[in-house]
C-alpha positions in Angstrom: 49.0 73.1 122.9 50.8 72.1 119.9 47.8 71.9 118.1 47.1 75.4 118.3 50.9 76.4 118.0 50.5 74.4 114.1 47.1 76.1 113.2 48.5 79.8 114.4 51.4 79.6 112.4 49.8 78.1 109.1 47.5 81.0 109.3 50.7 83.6 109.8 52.1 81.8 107.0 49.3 82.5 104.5 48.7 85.7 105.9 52.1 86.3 104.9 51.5 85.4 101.4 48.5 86.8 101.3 50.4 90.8 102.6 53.4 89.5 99.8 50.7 89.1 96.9 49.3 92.3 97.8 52.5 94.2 97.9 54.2 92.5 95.1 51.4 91.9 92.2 48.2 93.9 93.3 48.9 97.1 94.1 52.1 97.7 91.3 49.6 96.2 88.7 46.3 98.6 90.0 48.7 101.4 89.7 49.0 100.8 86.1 45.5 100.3 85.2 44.6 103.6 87.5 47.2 105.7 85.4 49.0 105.9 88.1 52.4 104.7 86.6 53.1 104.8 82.7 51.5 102.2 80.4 50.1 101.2 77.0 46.5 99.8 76.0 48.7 96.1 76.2 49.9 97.0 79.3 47.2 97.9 80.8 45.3 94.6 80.0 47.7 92.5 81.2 47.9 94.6 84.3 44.6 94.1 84.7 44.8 90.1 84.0 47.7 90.1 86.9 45.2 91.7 88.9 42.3 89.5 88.8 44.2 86.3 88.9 46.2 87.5 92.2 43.0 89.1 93.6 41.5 85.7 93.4 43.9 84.1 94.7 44.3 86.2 97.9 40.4 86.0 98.1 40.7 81.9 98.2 43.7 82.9 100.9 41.4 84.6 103.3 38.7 81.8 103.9 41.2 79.8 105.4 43.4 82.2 106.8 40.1 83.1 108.5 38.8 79.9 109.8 42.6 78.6 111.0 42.7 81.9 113.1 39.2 81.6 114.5 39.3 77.8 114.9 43.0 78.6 116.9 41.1 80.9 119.0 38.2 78.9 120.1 38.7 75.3 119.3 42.0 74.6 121.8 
């Protein structure tokens, strides 16, 4: 049903964002706080301010990436 069709591919969408903010802002930014990668006491706090404020993000990305996929699954 189209229905489903919509709800599958909003979730793939934001589960798409959800990979890119991983892969783009989390993990470069966590290597710099670890030690991992070169970086000053500034950098390392605004590392760590990327970090939080794309973690977040990603968390408020995977309630309803999570619901859209379940509700796609059972609800059609």
């Amino acid at each position: 049903p189209p229905a489903r069709a919509t709800l599958m591919w909003l979730g793939v969408v934001a589960a798409i964002a959800m990979w890119m903010f991983l892969h783009m802002y989390i993990w470069p930014n966590i290597q710099v706080v670890l030690g991992m990668r070169p970086g000053d006491a500034p950098a390392k706090s605004a590392a760590r301010a990327r970090v939080v404020k794309y973690a977040r993000l990603n968390l408020l990305l995977a309630l309803p990436v999570t619901l859209v996929m379940v509700a796609a699954a059972h609800l059609y």
